[in-house]
Residue frames as a rotation matrix with the C-alpha (Angstrom) as fourth column:
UNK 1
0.594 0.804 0.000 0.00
0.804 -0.594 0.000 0.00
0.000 0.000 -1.000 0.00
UNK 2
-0.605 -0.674 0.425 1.27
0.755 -0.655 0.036 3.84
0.254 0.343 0.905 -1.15
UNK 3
0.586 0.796 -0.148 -0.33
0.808 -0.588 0.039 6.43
-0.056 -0.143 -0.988 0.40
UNK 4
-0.619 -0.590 0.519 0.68
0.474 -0.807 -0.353 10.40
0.627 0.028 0.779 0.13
UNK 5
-0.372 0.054 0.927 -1.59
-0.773 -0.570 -0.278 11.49
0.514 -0.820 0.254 3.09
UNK 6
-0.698 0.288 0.655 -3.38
-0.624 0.203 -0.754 9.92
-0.350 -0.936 0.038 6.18
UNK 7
0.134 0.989 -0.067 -6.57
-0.814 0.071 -0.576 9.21
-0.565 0.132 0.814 4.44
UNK 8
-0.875 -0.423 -0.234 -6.39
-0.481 0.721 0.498 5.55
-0.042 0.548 -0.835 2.54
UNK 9
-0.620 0.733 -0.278 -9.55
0.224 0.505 0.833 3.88
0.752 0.455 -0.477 1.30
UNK 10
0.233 0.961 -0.150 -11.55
0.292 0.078 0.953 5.70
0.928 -0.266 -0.262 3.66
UNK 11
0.372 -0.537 -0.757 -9.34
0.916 0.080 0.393 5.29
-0.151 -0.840 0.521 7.06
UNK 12
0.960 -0.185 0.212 -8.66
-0.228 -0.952 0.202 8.91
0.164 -0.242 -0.956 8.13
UNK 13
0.622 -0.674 0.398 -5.70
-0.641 -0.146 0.754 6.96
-0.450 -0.724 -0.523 10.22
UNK 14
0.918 -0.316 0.238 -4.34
0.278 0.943 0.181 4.15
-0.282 -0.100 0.954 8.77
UNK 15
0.050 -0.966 0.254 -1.11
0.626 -0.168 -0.762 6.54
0.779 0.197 0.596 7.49
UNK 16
0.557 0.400 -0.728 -0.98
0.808 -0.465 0.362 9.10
-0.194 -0.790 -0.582 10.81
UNK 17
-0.234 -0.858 -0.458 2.68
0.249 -0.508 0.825 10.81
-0.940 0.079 0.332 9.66
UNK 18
-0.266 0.003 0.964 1.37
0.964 0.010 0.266 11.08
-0.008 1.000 -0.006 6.05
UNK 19
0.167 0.648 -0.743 1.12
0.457 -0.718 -0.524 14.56
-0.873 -0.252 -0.417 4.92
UNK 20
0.836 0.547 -0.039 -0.64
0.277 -0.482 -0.831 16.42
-0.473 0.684 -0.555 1.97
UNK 21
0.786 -0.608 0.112 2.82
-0.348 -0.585 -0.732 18.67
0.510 0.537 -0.672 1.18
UNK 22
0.305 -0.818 0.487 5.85
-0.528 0.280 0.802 16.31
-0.793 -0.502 -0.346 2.89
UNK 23
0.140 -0.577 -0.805 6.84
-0.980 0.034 -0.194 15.25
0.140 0.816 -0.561 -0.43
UNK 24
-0.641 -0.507 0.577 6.65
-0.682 0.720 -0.125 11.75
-0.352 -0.473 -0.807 0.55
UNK 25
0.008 0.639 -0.769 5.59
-0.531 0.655 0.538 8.21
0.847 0.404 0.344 -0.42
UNK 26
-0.044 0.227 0.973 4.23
-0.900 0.413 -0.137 6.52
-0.433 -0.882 0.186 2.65
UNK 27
0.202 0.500 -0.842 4.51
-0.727 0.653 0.213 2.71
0.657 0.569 0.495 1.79
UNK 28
0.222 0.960 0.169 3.12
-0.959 0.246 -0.140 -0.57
-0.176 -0.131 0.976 3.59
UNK 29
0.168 0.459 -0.872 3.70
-0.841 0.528 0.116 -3.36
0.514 0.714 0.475 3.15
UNK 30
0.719 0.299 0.628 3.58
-0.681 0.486 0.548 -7.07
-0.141 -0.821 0.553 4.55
UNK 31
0.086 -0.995 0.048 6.40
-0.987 -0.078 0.141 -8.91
-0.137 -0.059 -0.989 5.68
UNK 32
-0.933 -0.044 0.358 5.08
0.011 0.989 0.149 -12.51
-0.360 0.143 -0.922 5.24
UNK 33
-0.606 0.622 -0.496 2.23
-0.771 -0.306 0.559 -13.45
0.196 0.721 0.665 3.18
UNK 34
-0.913 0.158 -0.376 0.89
0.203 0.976 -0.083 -16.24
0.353 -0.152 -0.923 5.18
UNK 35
-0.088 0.981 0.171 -2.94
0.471 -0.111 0.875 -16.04
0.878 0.157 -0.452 6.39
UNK 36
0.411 0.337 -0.847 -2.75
0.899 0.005 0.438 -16.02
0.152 -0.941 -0.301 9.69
UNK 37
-0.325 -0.493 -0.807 0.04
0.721 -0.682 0.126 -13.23
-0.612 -0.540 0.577 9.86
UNK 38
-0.720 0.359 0.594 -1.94
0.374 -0.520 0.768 -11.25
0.585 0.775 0.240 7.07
UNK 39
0.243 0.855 0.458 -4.62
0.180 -0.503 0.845 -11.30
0.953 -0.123 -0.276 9.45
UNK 40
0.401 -0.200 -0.894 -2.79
0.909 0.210 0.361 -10.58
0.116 -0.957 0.266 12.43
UNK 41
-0.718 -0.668 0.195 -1.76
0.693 -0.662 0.286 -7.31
-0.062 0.341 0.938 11.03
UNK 42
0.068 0.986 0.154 -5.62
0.768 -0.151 0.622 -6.44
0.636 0.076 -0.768 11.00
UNK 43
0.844 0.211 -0.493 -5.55
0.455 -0.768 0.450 -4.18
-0.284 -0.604 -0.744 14.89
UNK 44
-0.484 -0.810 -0.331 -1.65
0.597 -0.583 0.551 -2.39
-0.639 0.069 0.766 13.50
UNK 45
-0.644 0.217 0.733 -3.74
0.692 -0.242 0.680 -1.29
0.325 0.946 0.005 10.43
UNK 46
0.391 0.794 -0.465 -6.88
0.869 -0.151 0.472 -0.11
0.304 -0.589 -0.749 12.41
UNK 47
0.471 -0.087 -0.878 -4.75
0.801 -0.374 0.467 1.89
-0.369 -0.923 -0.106 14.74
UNK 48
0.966 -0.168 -0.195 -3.02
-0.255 -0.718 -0.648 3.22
-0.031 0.676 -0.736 11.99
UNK 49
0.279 -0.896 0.346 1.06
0.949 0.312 0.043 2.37
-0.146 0.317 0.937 10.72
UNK 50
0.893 -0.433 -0.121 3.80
-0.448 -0.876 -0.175 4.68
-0.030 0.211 -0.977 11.73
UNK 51
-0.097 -0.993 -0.060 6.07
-0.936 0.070 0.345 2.50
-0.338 0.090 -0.937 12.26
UNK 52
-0.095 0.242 -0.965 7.14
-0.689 0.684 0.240 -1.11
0.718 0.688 0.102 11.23
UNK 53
0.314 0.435 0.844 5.93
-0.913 0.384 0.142 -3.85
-0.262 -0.814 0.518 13.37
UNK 54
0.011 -0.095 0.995 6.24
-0.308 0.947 0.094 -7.42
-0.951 -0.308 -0.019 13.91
UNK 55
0.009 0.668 0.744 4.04
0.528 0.628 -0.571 -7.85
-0.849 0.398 -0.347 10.45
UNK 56
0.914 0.402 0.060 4.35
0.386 -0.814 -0.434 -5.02
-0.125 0.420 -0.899 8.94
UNK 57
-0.310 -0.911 0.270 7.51
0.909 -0.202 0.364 -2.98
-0.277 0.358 0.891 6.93
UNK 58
0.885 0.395 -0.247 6.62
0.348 -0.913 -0.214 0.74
-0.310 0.103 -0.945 7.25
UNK 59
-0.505 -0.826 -0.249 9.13
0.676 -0.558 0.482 3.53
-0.537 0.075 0.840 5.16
UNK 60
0.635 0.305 -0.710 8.97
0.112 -0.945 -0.306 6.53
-0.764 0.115 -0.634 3.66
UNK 61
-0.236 -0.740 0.629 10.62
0.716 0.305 0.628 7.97
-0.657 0.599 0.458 0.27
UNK 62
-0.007 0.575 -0.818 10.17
-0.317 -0.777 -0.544 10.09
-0.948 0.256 0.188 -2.83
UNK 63
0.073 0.421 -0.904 10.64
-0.983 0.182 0.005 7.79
0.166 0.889 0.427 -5.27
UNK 64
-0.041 -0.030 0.999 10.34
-0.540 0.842 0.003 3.75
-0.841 -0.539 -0.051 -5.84
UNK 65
-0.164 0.291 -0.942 10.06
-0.737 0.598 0.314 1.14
0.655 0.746 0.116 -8.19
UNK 66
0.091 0.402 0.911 7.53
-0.664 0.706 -0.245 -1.88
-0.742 -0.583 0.332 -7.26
UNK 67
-0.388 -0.013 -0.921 8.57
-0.785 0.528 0.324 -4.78
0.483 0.849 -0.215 -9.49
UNK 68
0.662 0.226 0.715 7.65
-0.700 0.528 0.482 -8.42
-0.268 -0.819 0.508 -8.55
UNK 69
0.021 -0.705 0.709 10.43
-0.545 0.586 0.599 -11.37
-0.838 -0.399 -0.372 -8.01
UNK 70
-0.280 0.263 0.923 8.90
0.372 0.916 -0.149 -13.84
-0.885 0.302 -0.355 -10.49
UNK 71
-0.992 -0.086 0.088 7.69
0.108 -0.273 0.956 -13.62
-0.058 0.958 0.281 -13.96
UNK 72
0.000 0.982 -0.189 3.81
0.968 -0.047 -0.245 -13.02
-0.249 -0.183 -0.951 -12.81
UNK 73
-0.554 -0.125 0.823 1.91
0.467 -0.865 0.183 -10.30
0.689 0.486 0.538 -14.35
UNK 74
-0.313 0.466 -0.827 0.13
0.907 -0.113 -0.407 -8.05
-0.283 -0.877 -0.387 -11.94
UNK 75
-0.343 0.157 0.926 -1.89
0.314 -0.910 0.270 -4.59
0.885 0.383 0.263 -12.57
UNK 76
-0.953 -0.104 -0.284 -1.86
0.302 -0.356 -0.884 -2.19
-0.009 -0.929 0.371 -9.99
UNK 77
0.270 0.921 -0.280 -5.20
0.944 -0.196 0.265 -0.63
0.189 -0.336 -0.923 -8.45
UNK 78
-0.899 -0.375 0.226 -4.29
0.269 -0.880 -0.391 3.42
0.346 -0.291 0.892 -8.41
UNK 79
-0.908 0.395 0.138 -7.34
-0.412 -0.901 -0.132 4.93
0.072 -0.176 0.982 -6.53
UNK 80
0.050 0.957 0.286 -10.14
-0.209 0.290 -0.934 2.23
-0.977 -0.013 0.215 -6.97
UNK 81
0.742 0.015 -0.670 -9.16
-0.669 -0.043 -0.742 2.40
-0.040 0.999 -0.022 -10.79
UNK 82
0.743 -0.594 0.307 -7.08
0.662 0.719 -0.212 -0.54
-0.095 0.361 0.928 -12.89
UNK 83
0.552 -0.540 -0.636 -3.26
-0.636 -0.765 0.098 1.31
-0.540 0.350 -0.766 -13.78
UNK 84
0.331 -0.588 -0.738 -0.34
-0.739 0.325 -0.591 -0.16
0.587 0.740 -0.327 -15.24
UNK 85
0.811 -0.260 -0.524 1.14
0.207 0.965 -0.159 -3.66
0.547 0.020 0.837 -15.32
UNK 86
0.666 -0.746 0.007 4.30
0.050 0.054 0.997 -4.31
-0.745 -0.663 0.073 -12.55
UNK 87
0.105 0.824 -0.556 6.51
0.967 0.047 0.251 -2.77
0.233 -0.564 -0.792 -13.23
UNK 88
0.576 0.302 0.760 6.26
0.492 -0.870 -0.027 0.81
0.653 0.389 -0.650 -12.19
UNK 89
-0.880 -0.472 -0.044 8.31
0.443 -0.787 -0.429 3.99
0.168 -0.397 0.902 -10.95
UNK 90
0.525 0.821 -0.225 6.19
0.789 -0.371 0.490 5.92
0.319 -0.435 -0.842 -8.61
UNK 91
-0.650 -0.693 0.312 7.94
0.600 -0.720 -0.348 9.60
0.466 -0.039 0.884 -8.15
UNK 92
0.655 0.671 -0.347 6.39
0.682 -0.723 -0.112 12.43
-0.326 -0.163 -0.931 -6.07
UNK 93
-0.309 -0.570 0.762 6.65
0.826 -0.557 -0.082 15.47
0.471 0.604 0.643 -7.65
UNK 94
-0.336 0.193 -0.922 6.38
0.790 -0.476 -0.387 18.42
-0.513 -0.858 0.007 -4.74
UNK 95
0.101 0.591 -0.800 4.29
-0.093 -0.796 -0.599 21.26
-0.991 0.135 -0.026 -5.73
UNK 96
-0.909 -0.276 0.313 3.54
0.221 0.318 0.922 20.08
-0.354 0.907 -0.228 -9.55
UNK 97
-0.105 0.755 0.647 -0.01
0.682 -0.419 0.599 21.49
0.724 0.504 -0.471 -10.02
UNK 98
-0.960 0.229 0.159 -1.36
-0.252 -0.957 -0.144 24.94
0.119 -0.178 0.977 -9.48
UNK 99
0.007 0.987 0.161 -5.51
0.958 -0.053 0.283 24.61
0.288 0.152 -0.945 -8.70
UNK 100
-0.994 0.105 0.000 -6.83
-0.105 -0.992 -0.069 28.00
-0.007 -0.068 0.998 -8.80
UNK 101
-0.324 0.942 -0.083 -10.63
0.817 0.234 -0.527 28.39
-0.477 -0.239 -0.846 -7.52
């Protein structure tokens, strides 16, 4: 999971340190992929992920590539919406639009 503020599918908390203009990717992600510790990671989420835990591999950055190990093909999920096939350079770009009301 990549988040650039606080707010993630809904959860106000689940990033707490994420913020709007810190130039930062906030990323997630689990450290084993077994069931049980998938769902043992369930009350760290909840409470929200500043740091990394037991389950959990919390960091911070401004840029990444997410590739995967194996020759599987995987499309990401950018917002609720399908994006591009693994894989991908994610860059934040700090003050890159202008909205004007």
């Amino acid at each position: 999971l990549i988040g650039l503020t606080n707010s993630v599918g809904g959860f106000e908390t689940l990033l707490p340190n994420a913020k709007v203009d810190d130039g930062k990717l906030h990323l997630v992600y689990l450290k084993d992929s077994s069931l049980i510790d998938t769902l043992k990671t369930l009350p760290d989420l909840l409470k929200g992920v500043d740091e990394s835990t037991k389950n959990l591999a919390y960091l911070t950055c401004e840029q990444l590539v997410v590739s995967l190990a194996d020759e599987e093909e995987l499309t990401t999920n950018v917002d609720g919406d399908e994006g591009d096939k693994l894989p991908v350079n994610i860059k934040v770009l700090p003050s890159h639009l202008q909205v004007y009301c």
